[in-house]
C-alpha positions, 0 to 999 in steps of 0.5 A, a space after each residue: 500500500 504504501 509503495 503504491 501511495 509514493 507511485 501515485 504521489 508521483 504521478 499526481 506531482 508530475 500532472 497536477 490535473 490527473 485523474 488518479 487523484 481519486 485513486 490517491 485520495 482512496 488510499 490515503 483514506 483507507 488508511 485513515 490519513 484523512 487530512 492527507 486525504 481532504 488536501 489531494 481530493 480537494 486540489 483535485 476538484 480544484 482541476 474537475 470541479 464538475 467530477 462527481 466521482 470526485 465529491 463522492 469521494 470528499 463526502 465519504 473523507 467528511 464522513 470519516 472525520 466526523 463532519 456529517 453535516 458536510 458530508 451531507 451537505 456533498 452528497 445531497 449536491 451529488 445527487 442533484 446532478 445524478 439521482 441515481 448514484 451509488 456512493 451518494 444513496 449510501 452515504 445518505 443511507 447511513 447518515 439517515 440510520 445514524 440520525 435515526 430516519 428509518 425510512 429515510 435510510 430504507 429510501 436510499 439504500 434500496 435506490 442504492 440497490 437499484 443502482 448496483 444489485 451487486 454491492 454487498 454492503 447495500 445488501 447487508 444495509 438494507 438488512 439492517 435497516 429492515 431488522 432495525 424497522 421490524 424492531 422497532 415495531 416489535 419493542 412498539 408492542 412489547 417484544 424484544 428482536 435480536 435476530 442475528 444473536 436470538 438464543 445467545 445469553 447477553 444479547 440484548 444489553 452485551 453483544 454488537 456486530 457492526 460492519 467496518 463504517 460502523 453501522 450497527 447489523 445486530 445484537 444490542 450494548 446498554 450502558 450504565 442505567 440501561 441506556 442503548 449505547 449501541 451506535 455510538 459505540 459502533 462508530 468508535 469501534 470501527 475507528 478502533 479497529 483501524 488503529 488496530 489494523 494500522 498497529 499491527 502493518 506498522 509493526 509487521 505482525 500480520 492481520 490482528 485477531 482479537 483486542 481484549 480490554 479488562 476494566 473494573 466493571 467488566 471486560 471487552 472482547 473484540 474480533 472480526 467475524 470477516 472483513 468487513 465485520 466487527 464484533 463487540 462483548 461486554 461481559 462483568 468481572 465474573 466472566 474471565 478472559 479465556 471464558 469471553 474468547 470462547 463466547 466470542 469465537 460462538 458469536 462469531 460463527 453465528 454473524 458468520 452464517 448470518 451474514 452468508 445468509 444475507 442475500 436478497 
């Protein structure tokens, strides 16, 4: 990755007015060099201020730094010049499920679809959101859903599957007092596991497997069930380490086959 980077940069300072800009600035923000980021894609829209590819791009760096006005703000001007477009509608998508509109999020996120059938994370969105949807209409009549974790103890109050932008796919966390924390903790564990993932290629210890946590209330267990998922339990001081590895490697079969079955 970082050998690409340095051929990018290369080329992009030979043409400031390249079109690999894009493929620079994706790289600098998967590997959460956000500022680095913002600076190319914002010389590169200097040159394509019409590129819509190119604001999509901004909108998702926005995104990743926490400015969600912005990155809406980006997005609803992209889909003014084309409706149809795939990394706008989920964008929007997520920015919806974030705040909370259901039926916003369900809107873009099956225009996503439309757009591209093939893209998985629309898919597993989609089933988030229609879980998120049939949830709410349950706990509206008194019953409680967890459909990804249903049977597993904790699964209701300890136990989060998220996917890598930190969007909540199953299970629920509570905090002190009962409070759903669920989401907001979702957004920090993703960053989490990019500095994990950041740690580990810097120090050459290959991909990271687990992340534990012990605290005077209680203990943290953290692991990636795939690639784009991410799997977060929160247990008391009773349950030990060794203990949450083994709950935790049964949770992660369970979102495993969840997710294979995801499919529309």
């Amino acid at each position: 990755m970082a050998s690409d980077i340095k051929a990018l940069s290369a080329e992009l300072a030979r043409d400031p007015s390249s079109l690999v800009f894009l493929e620079l600035g994706e790289a600098l923000r998967r590997r959460g060099q956000t500022n680095a980021a913002t600076r190319i894609v914002v010389n590169g829209l200097e040159h394509h201020p019409d590129l819509i590819d190119g604001h999509d791009l901004y909108a998702r760096i926005l995104l990743d730094g926490g400015e969600y006005g912005s990155a809406r703000e980006v997005w609803s001007r992209v889909l003014e010049q084309d409706p149809r477009h795939l990394g706008a509608h989920k964008g929007m998508g997520f920015l919806c499920f974030r705040a909370g509109d259901l039926d916003g999020a369900l809107d873009h996120l099956e225009l996503a679809l439309a757009a591209d059938p093939a893209d998985q994370s629309v898919v597993r969105g989609l089933h988030t959101v229609r879980n998120a949807l049939a949830e709410a209409e349950a706990m509206a009549d008194g019953v409680s859903s967890e459909p990804v974790f249903a049977g597993l103890e904790g699964a209701d109050r300890g136990m989060l599957l998220v996917d890598d932008r930190g969007l909540v796919l199953g299970g629920r966390l509570r905090g002190v007092g009962g409070h759903d924390v669920s989401e907001p903790v979702a957004a920090y564990l993703a960053g989490a596991a990019q500095e994990a993932e950041r740690t580990a290629r810097m120090l050459q210890l290959g991909d990271w497997r687990w992340i534990v946590a012990e605290g005077p209330e209680g203990n943290v267990y953290v692991t990636p069930p795939t690639e784009e998922t991410l799997l977060l339990i929160v247990r008391d001081r009773s349950v030990p380490s060794g203990r949450l590895a083994m709950l935790a490697d049964r949770a992660a079969d369970i979102a495993r086959q969840w997710l294979s079955e995801q499919q529309l």
